[in-house]
C-alpha positions in Angstrom: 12.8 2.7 -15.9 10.0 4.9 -16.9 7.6 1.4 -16.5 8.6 1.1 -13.0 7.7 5.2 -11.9 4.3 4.6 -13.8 3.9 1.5 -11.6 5.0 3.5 -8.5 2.4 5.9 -9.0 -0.5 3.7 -9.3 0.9 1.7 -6.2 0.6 5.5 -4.2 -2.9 5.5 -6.7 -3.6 2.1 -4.9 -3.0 3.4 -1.4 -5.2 6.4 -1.6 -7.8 5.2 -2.9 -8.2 2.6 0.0 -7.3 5.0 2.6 -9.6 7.3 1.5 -12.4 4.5 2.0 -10.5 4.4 6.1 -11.6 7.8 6.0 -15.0 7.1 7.8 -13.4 5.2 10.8 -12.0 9.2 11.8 -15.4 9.8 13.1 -16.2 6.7 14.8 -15.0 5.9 18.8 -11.6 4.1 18.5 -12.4 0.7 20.4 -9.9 -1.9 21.1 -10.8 -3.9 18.2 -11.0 -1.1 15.8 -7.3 0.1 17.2 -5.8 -3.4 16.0 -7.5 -3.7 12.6 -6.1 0.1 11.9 -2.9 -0.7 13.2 -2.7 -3.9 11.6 -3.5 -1.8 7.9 -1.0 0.6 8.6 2.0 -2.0 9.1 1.2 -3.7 5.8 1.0 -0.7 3.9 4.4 0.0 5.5 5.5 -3.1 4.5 4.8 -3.0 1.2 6.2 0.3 0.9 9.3 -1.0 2.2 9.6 -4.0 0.0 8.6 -1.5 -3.3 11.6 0.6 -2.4 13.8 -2.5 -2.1 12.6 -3.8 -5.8 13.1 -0.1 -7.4 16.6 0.2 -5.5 17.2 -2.9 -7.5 15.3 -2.2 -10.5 12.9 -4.6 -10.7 9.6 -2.6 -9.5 7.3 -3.2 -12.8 7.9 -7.3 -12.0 7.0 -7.1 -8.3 3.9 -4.5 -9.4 3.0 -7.1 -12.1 3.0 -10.5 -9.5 1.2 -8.2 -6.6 -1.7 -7.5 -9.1 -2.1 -10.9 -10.5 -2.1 -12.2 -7.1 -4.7 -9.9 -5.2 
């Protein structure tokens, strides 16, 4: 159990980190295409937020953390 919390922290690791980098669109003029891209970012993280909960309601967090990684 411990394993998956460790991997749920350095998913929320994962997410700041590359959020941080969005940072720099704050001071830039929202345009149309911009809007979409951000938008777009924001549903997948929400996605895979949704889909980690589901594996750590069933327990099997540190096997979907260990396919994501190998994947990407």
């Amino acid at each position: 159990m411990r394993a998956s919390y460790d991997a749920l922290v350095d998913l929320f690791a994962s997410f700041e980190n590359f959020l941080s980098g969005l940072s720099i669109y704050a001071g830039v003029p929202p345009t149309p295409a911009l809007t979409s891209v951000l938008v777009k970012i924001i549903v997948e993280l929400i996605s895979t937020l949704a889909l980690a909960t589901k594996q750590v309601k069933q327990g099997r967090f540190s096997k979907f953390v260990l396919v994501t990684t190998t994947v990407d």
